[in-house]
N, C-alpha and C positions, 0 to 999 in steps of 0.2 A: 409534759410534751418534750419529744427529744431535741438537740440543738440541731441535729440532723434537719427536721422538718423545719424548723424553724428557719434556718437557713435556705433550704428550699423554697419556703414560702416567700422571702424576703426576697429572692431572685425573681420570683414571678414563677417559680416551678412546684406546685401543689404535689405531693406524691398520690399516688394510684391510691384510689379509693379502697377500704377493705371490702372484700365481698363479703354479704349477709351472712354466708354459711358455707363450710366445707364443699369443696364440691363432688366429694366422696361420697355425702349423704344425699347431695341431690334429688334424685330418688325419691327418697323420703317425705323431703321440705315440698317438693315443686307438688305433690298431691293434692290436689282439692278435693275436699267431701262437702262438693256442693249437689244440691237436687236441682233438676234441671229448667226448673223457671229462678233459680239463681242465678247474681252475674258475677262471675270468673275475676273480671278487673276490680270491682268493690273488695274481695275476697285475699289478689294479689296485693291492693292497696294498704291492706290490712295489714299484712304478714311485713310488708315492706314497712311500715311503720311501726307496729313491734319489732322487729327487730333491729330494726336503725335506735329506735330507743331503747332496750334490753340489754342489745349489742350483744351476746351469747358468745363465750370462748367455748369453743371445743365443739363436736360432736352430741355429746349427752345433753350440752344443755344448749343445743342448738334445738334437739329434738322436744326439750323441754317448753321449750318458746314455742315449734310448731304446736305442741298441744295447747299453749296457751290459747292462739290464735283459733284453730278448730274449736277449742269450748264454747271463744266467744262467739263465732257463728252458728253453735248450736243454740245457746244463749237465745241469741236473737231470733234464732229459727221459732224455738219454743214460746217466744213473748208474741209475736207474730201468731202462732197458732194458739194460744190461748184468749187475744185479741180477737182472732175470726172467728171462735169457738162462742165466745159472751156475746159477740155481736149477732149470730147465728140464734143461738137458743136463748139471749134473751125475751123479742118478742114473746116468744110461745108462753115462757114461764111466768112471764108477769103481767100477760091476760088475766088470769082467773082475779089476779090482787089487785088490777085494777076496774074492773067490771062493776058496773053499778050492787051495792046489794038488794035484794027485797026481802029481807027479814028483818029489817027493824025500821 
């Protein structure tokens, strides 16, 4: 940490916070690939906590974080649809296995 901040701190004067990401790329980051019974703030909350914890210099791997962020909501998407999928076509499928037998 610099003596700069330091001393700032020590006066009771915090310096400006850094922002997440360029704001060059904008653009890019502010994107959501959500589907539309998704919610936007879970999604922003996200992005905001990647990258407060990543913390990304530069552009490339500013972009790099956003894709972290979008996989993991696809991630989730996919666990989600494979959950309503077994819960869906279990019933049907495991009728016949469990159905009384009459051959023996």
């Amino acid at each position: 940490m610099s003596e700069r901040n330091d001393t700032a701190r020590a006066a009771g004067n915090s310096p400006a916070p850094r922002p997440l990401y360029p704001a060059g790329i904008a653009y890019l980051i502010d994107e959501r690939p959500l589907l539309w019974y998704e919610d936007a703030a879970e999604y922003d909350q996200l992005r905001r906590e990647i990258f407060a914890e990543l913390a990304p210099e530069g552009a490339l791997h500013c972009i790099f974080v956003k894709n972290v962020v979008d996989y993991l909501c696809e991630l989730r998407r996919m666990k989600k649809l494979k959950q309503t999928a077994i819960n869906f076509f279990m019933p049907g499928a495991a009728a016949p296995l469990l159905a009384p037998s009459s051959g023996l």
